[in-house]
Structure formats: C-alpha cells, structure tokens
C-alpha positions in Angstrom: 133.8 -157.2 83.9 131.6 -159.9 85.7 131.4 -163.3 84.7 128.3 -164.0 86.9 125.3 -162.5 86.5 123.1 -164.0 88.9 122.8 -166.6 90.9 119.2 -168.3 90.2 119.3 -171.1 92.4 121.5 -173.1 94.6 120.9 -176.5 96.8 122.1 -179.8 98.0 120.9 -183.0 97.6 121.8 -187.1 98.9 125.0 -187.0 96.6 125.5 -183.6 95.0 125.6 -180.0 95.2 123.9 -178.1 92.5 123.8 -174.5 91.2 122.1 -172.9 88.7 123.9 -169.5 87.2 123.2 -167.0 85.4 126.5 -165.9 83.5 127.1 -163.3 81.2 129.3 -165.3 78.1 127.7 -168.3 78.4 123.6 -168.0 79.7 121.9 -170.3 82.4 125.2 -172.6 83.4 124.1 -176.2 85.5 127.1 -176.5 87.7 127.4 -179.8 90.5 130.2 -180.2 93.0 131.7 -176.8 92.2 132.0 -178.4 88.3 130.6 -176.4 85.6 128.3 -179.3 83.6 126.9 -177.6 80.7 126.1 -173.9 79.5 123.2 -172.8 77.7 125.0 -171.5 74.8 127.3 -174.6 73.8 126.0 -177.3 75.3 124.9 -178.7 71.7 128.6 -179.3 71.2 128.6 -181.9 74.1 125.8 -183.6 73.8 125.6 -184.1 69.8 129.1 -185.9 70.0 128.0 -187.4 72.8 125.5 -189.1 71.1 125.1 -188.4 67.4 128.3 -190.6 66.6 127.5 -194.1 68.3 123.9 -193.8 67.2 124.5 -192.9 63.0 127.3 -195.8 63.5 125.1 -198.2 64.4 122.9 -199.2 61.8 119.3 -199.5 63.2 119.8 -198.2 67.0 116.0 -198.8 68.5 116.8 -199.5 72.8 119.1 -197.0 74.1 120.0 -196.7 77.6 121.8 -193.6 79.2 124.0 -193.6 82.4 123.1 -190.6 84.0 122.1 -187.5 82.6 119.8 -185.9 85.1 119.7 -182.6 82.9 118.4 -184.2 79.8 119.9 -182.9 76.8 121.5 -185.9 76.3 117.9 -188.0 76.1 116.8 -184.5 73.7 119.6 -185.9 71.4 119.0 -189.4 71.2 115.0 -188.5 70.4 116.0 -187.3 67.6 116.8 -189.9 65.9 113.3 -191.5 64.2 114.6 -194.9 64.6 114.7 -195.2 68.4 111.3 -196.0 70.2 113.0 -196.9 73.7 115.2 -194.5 76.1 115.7 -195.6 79.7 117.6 -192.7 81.7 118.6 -193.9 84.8 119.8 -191.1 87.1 120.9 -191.7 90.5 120.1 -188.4 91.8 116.7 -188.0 91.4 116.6 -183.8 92.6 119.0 -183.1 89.8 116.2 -184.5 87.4 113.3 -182.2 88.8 115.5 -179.5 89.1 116.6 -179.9 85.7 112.9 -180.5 84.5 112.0 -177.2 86.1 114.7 -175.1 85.2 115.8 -176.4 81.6 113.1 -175.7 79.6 114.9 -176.4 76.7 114.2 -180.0 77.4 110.6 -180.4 78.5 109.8 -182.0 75.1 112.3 -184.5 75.6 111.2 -185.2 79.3 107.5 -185.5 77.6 108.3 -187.8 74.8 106.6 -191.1 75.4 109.8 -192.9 74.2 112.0 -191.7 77.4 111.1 -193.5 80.8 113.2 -191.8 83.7 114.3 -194.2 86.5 116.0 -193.1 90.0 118.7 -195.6 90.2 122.6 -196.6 90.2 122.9 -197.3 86.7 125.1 -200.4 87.6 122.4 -201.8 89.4 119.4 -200.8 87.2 121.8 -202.4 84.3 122.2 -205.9 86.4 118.6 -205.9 87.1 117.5 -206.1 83.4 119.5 -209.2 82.8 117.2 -210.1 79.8 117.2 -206.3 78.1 119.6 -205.8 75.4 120.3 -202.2 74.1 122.0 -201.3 70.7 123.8 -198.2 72.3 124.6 -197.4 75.8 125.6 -194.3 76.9 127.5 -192.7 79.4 126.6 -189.5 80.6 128.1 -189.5 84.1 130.0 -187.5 86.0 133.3 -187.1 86.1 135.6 -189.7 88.3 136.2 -187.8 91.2 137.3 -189.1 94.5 134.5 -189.6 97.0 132.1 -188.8 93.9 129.2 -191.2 93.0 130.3 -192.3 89.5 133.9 -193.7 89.3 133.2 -196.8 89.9 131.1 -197.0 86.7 134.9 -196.1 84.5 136.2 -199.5 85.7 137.2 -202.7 83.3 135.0 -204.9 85.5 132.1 -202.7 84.9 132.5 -202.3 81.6 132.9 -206.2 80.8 130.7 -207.6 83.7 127.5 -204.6 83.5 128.0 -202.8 80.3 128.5 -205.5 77.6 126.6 -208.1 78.4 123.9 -205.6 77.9 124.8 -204.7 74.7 122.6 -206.3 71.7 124.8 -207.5 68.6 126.4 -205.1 67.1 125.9 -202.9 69.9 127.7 -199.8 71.0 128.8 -197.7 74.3 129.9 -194.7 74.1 131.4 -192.2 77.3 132.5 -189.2 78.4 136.0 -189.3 79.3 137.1 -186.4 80.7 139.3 -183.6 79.7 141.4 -184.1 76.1 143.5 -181.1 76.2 147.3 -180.6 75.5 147.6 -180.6 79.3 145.1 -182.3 80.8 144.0 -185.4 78.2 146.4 -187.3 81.1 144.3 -186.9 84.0 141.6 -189.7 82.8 141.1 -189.8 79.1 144.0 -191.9 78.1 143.0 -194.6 80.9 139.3 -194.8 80.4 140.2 -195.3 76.5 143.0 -198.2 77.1 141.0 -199.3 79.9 137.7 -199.7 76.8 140.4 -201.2 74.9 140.9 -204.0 77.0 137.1 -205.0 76.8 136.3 -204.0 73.0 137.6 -205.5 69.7 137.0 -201.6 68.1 137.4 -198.6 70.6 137.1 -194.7 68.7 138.6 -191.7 70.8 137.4 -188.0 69.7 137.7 -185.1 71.2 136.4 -181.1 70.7 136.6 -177.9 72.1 133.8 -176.6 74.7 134.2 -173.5 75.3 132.8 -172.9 78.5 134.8 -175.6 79.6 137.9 -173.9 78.5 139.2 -177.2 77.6 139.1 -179.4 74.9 136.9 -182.7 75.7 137.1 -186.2 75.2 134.8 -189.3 74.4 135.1 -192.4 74.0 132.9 -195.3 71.5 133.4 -198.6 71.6 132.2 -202.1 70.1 133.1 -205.6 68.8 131.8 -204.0 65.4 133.8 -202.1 63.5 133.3 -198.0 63.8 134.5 -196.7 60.1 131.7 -195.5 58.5 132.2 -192.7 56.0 131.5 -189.1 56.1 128.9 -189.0 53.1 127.7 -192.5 54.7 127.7 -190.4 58.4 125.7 -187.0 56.3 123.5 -189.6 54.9 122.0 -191.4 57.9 121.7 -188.3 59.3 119.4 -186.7 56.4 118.0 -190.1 56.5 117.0 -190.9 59.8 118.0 -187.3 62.4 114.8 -184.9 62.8 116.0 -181.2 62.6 119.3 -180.4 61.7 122.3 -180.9 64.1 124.1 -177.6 64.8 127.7 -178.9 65.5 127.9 -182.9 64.2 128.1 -183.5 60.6 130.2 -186.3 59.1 133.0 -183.6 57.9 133.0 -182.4 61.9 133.0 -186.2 63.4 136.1 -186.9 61.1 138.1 -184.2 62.7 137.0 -184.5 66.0 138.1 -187.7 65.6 141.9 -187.1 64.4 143.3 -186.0 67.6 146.9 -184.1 67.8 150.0 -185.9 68.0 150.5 -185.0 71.6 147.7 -186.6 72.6 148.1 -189.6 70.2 150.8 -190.3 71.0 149.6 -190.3 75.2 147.3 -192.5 73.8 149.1 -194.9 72.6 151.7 -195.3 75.3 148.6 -195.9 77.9 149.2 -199.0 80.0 147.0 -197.8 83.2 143.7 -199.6 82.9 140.5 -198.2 85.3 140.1 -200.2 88.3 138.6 -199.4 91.7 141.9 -200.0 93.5 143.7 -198.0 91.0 141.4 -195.3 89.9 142.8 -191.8 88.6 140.4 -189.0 89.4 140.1 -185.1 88.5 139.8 -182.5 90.7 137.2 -182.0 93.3 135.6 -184.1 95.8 132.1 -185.6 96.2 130.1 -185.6 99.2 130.2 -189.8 99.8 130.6 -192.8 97.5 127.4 -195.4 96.3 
C-alpha cells in the first residue's frame, strides 16, 4: 500500500527545502529538510500543547511573540484565546510563510486576524531589536536543532537568558518545542534543552504526547520564574472562560497526563547535566543547507 499519494508541490528557498505531500493516513503533510513538520490530520495535537498550556497558565497573557512558525497553526492557536490583542510571528524564512499562506487554508483566518503581524526576521535579532517590548508568553516554534540548520543556536543558555528573558513581562512565560520524548529518542535533545531551561528559570514544566504522524512521542518544554501548578478544574475553567471554540486534544485532564512523563524518561531527566551551548550543541538527524 502507498503512503504517498501525491506530491503537490516541492521547492527550495535561502535556508530550507520544502515539500508539500499528499499522503494517504495522514492528508496534506508540510515537510522541510526531508523532516515531516506537521500533518493535516493531527496537527491539533502539536500545536494546542504547544500553546494552550503556557497561555491558560498565565493569568492575563495579552503580547505574545512566536519564534518561528512560518505554517501558522501555531499563531491560529494563540488567536484563540480572547484575551490576547498582540501576536508578532517572526519567521526567518519568509517563502515558507507564503507558501504556507497559499497552501494551508486552514489558517487564512489566522493570517487575516488584525491581532497577528508577520515579520521576516531571525527571531534573535527581531527580539534584541525590541529592547523596550515585553511579552507575557514567548513561544518557540522553531525547528528542530540540526547541524548546519538555521535554528540551534536559538536552544542555547545564552539565548535564553540574554534574548528570551529579558523580554519576558512579570510573570511571563516561554514555552518550546524540544524535540523527540520517546523511550528511545527523549536523549537526543529533550533532556538538554529542559536542564539547559532549568539553569535560567526558577520553574521549568516538561510534557510530552504522542503525534502520530511523527511516530514518536514529543516533547515541550514551559518555563518561568512564576510558578506553573494550576489545577485541572482551574486549567477547564480558563479555558471555558477565556478559549473561543473548543480545543480538540488539550483539556486540563489531558495537560495533567501529558505532563506525568514515564519513569524512563524521568529518570533521563533528572540525571541531565549537558546544558545547550553553541560549542556543545546536540543535534538530531538531518542537515540544513547553511547556518544564520
């Protein structure tokens, strides 16, 4: 039986290459660098934990600012929440965004909502250019660190305590992808993006949940000098109270078991003493084209 249906477009751009594929378990797939990024048909599970947890955690999240994602799925997500009136996306890559405009239709209302301004940019320097901004949650919706790619550099302890939280308001929260969480491959980078958070942050949340068009399980990240313990009913009631539509994976029940992660990889976790840096970065596999 064939996995691919079609292939409905291919290209390359300044940093990336980028495929769009028609597949038969999983619909219209976005793939980059050979690296499947999300699939029509469960990329809600990505993006709501993505974003839904660092946004219900903080208590009145209005300026959000997301690290990358070109696709916008993850800006669709954070639009959903009627307390935010300010998204800056900043996307170094700016064919990936009008591809993705063109081709994801499922996101030309979030593209379209006044709220979200798109800027072309390294989000490391678009962050040090607004030294005056402050955001109550910052997201990271990058790539994965791979060697030669253009985003491991934005995994690293400077980063986060030079760039990311100084541009954090009070109270504020960043949240990342982190790479693989499986049984077998939570090693690669999971455990050393979270000890490396853990160095910068008084309160650092790991969570993980299966994709499966990934065939993995996946990992995030949250972090803040607040403390991250609200409740389930308190998590099921900010999202009645303040989340338009109704979130198909992410409910407060959900976050709390995403959020107790095997003993394998608690245990991974806790013995982590590698901490992200650009002379000792840990990468996945594949290659990118050239580095920033």
């Amino acid at each position: 039986m064939s996995f691919l249906c079609s292939i409905l477009h291919t290209g390359s751009t300044q940093y990336q290459e980028i495929a769009l594929f028609d597949t038969k378990p999983f619909g219209k797939a976005l793939v980059i660098d050979g690296k499947l990024q999300s699939a029509e048909v469960d990329e809600f599970v990505y993006h709501e934990c993505l974003v839904h947890p660092p946004l219900l955690n903080h208590p009145n999240p209005k300026a959000v600012f997301i690290m990358g994602g070109g696709e916008g799925s993850t800006a669709r997500e954070i639009l959903k929440h009627t307390t935010v009136d300010k998204v800056v996306m900043c996307d170094i890559d700016e064919e990936v965004v009008e591809f993705c405009k063109e081709y994801l239709v499922v996101n030309t209302e979030a593209f379209n909502d006044p709220r979200l301004d798109v800027i072309i940019n390294d989000a490391r320097a678009e962050l040090e250019k607004r030294k005056e901004e402050k955001f109550d949650v910052i997201v990271g919706d990058l790539a994965d660190p791979i060697e030669g790619g253009p985003c491991y550099k934005l995994y690293t302890k400077y980063f986060y305590e030079s760039t990311v939280k100084p541009r954090l308001s009070q109270g504020g929260i960043f949240v990342t992808q982190a790479g693989p969480a499986g049984i077998f491959s939570h090693a690669e980078v999971y455990t050393c993006i979270y000890n490396t958070l853990r160095q910068v942050f008084k309160y650092v949340v790991p969570y993980a949940a299966h994709i499966p068009s990934y065939a993995d399980t996946w990992g995030w990240v949250m972090a803040s000098d607040s403390p991250l313990e609200i409740s389930c009913e308190e998590m099921d009631l900010r999202i009645k109270q303040r989340v338009e539509g109704e979130n198909k994976y992410l409910d407060g029940t959900t976050f709390s078991s995403v959020s107790t992660l095997n003993k394998v990889v608690r245990n991974s976790l806790f013995n982590e003493t590698h901490v992200y840096t650009e002379g000792a970065a840990r990468f996945i596999y594949g290659h990118g084209k050239n580095e920033l």
